[in-house]
VEXNULUM-122934 format. One line per 5 residues: number of its first residue (from 1); their letters; for each residue y, x, z of N, C-alpha, C. Coordinates in nm, 2 decimals, always signed. Layout:
N
NUM> A> Y X Z Y X Z Y X Z; ...
! end
This chain:
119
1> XXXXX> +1.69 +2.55 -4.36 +1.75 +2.55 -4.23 +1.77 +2.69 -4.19; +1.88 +2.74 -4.14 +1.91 +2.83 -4.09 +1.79 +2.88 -3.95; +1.75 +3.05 -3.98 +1.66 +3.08 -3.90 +1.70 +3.05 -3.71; +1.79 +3.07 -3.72 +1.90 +3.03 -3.59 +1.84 +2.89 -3.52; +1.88 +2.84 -3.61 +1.86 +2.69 -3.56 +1.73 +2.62 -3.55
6> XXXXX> +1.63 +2.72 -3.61 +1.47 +2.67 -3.61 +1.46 +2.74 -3.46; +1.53 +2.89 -3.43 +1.49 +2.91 -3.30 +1.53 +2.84 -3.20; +1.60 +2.80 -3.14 +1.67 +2.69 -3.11 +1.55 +2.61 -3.06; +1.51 +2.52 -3.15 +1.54 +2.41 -3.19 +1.35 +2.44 -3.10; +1.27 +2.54 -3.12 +1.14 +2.62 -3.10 +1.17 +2.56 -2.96
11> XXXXX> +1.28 +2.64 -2.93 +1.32 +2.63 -2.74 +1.35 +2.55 -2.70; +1.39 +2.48 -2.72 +1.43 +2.35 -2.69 +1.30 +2.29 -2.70; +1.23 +2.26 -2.76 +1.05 +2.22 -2.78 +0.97 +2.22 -2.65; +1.02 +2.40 -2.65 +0.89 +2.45 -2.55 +0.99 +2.42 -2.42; +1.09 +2.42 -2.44 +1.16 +2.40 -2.26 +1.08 +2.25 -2.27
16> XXXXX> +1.08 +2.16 -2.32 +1.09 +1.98 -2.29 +0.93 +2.02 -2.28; +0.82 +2.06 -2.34 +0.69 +2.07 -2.30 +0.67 +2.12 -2.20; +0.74 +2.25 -2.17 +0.70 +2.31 -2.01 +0.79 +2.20 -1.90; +0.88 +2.11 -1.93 +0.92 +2.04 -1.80 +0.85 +1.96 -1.82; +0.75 +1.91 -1.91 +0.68 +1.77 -1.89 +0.52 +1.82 -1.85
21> XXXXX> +0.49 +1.93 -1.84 +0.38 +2.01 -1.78 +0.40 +2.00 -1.62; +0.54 +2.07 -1.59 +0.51 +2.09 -1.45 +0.55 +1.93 -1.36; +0.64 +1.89 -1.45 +0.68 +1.71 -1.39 +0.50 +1.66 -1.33; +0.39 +1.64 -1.44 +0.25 +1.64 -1.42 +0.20 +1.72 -1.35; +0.26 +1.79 -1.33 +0.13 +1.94 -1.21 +0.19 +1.87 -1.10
26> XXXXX> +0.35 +1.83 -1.05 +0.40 +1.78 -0.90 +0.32 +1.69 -0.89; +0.36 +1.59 -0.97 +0.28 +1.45 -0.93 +0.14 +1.49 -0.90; +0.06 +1.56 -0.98 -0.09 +1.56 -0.93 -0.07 +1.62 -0.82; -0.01 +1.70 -0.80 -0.05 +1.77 -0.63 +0.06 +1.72 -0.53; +0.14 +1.61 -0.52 +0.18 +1.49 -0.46 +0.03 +1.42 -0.44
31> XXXXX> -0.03 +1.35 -0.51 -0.14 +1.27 -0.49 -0.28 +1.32 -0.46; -0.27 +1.47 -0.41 -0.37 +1.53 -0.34 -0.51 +1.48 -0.30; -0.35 +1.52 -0.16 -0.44 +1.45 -0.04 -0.52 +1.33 -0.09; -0.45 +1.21 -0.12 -0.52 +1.07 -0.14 -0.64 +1.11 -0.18; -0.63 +1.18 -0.37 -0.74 +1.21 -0.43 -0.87 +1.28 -0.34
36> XXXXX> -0.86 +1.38 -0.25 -0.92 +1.45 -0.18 -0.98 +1.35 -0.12; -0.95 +1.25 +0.01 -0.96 +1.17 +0.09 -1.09 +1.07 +0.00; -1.01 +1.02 -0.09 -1.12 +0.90 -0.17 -1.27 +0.98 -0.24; -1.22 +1.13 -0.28 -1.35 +1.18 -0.35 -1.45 +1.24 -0.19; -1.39 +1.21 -0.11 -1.50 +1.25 -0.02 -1.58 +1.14 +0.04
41> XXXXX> -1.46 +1.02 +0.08 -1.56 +0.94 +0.06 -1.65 +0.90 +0.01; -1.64 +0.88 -0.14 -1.75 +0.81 -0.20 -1.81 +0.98 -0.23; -1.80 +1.07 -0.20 -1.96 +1.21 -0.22 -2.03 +1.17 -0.10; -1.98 +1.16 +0.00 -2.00 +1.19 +0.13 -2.09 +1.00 +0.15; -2.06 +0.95 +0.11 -2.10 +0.82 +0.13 -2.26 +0.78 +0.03
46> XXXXX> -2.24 +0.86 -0.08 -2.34 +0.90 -0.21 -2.46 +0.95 -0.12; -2.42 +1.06 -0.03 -2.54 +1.17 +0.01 -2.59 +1.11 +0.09; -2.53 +1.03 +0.23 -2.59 +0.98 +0.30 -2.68 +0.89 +0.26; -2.63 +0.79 +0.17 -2.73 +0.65 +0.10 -2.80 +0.70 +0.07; -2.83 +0.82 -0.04 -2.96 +0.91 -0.11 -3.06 +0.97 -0.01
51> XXXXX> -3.01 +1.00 +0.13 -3.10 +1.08 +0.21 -3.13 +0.94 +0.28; -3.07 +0.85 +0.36 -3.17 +0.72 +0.40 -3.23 +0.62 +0.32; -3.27 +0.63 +0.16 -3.33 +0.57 +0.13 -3.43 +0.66 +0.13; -3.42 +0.79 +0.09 -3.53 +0.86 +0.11 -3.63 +0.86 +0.27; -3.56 +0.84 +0.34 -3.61 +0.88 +0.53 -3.60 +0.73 +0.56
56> XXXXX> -3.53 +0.63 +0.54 -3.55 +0.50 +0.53 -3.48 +0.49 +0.68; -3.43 +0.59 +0.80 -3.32 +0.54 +0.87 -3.31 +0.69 +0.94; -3.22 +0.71 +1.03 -3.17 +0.84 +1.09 -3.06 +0.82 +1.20; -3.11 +0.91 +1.28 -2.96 +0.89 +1.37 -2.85 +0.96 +1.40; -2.77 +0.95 +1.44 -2.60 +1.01 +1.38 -2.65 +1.17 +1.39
61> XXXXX> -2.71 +1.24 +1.47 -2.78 +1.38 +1.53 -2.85 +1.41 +1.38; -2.94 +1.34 +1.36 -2.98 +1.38 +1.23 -2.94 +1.39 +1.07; -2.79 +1.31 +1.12 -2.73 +1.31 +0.96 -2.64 +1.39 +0.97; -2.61 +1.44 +1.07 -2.51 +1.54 +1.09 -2.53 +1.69 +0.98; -2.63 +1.73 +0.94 -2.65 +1.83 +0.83 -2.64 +1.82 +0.71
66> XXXXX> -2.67 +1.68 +0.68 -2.63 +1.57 +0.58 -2.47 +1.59 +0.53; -2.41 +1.62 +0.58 -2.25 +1.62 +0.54 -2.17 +1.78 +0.61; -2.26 +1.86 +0.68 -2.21 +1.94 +0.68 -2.18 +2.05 +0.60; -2.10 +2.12 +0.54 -2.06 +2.21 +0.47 -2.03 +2.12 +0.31; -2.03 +1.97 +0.31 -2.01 +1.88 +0.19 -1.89 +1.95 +0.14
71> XXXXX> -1.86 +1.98 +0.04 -1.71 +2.02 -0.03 -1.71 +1.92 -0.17; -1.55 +1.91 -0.13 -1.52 +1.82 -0.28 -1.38 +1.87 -0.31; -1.32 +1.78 -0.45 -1.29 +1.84 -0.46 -1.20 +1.83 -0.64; -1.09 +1.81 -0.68 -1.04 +1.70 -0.85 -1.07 +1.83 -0.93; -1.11 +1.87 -1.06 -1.17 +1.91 -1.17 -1.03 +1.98 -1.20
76> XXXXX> -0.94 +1.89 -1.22 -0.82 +2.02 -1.21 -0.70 +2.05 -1.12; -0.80 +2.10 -1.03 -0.71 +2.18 -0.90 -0.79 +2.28 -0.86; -0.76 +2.40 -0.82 -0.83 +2.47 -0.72 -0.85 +2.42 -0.60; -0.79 +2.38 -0.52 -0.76 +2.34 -0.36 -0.89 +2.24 -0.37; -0.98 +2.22 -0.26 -1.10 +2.18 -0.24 -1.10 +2.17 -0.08
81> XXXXX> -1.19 +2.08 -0.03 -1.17 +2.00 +0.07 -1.32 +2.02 +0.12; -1.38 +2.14 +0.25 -1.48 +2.11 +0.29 -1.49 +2.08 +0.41; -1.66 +2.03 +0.44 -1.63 +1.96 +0.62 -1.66 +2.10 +0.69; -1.59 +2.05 +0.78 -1.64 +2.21 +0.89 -1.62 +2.12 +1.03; -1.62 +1.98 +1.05 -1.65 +1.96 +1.16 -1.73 +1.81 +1.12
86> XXXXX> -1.85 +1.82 +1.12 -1.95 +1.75 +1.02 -1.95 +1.63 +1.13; -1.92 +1.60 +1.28 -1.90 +1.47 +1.34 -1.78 +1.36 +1.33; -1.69 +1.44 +1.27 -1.58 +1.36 +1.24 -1.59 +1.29 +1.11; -1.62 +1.37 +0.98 -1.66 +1.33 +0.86 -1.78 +1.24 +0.91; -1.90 +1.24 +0.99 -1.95 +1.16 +0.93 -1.95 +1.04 +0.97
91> XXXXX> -1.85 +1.02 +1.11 -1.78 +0.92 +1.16 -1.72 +0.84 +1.11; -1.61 +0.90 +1.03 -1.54 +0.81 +0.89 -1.63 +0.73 +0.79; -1.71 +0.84 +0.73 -1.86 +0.79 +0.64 -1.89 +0.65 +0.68; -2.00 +0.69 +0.83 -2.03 +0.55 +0.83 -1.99 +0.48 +0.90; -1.83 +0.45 +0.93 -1.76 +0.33 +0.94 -1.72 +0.31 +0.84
96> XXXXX> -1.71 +0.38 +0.71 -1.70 +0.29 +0.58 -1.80 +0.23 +0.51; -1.89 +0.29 +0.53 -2.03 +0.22 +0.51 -2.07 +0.08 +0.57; -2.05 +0.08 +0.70 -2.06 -0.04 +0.79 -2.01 -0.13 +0.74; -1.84 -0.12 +0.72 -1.70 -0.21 +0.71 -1.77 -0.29 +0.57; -1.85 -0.17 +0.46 -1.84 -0.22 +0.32 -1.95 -0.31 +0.33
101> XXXXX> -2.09 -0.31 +0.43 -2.20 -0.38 +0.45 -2.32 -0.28 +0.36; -2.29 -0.19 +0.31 -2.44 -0.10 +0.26 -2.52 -0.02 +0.40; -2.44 -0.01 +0.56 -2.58 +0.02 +0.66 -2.56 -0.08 +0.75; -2.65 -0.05 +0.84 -2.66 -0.13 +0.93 -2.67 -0.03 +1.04; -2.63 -0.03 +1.18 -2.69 -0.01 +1.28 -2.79 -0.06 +1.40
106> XXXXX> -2.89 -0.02 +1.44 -3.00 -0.07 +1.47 -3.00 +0.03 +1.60; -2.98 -0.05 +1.71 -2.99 +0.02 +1.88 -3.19 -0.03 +1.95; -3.25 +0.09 +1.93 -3.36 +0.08 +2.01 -3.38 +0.17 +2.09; -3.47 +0.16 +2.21 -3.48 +0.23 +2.30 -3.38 +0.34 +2.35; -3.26 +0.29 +2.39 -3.09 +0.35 +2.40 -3.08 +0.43 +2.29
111> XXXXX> -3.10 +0.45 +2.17 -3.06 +0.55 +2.10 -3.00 +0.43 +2.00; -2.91 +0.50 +1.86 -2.89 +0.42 +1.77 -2.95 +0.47 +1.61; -2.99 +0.37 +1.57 -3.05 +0.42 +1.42 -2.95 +0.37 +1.30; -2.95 +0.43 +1.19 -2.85 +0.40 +1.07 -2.96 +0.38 +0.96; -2.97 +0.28 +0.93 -3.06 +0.22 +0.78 -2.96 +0.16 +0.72
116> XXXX> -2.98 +0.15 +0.52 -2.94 +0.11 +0.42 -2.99 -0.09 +0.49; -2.88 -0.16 +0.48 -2.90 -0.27 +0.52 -2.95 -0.38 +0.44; -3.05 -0.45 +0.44 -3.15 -0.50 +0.34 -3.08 -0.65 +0.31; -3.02 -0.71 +0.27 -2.99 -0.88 +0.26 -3.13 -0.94 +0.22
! end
């Protein structure tokens, strides 16, 4: 085969690899955010359960350090997702926790407590 046509044919190769590279890099960083959103949930959701089984219950004041400065974050991207306003994150947290049935809230003496919910 003519050396011509092997080059060619090289480039043509590497063009169709480098558009099927970056087609994959859009789409992953199209699906970001989502990714972002769901890996924080379930970190953020992981830490809290691990620190109330350890303390056996807490209240929103006390979990609040629990999730602050939390960063997450997909294996291949740079862009990473930390909390910097540790009442909102952990607002979301445990209303998904609630909604899914792993806490419970428990109102004594006007305050409110968060325990892992026992069936």
């Amino acid at each position: 085969m003519d050396p011509l046509v092997r080059l060619l044919l090289a480039l043509f190769a590497s063009f169709l690899l480098g558009a099927a590279v970056f087609v994959w890099g859009a789409r992953k960083e199209a699906e970001l955010p989502k990714v972002l959103s769901e890996e924080f949930i379930a970190k953020g959701s992981s830490v809290v359960l691990r620190k109330l089984r350890q303390k056996g219950e807490a209240t929103f004041e006390e979990m609040l350090p629990w999730v602050d400065g939390l960063t997450v974050g997909p294996i291949w991207s740079t862009r990473r997702l930390k909390v910097t306003a540790p009442q909102k994150a952990l607002e979301a947290i445990l209303s998904y926790l609630t909604e899914k049935g792993a806490v419970e809230e428990v109102r004594r003496s006007g305050r409110t407590f968060y325990r892992i919910k026992v069936e």
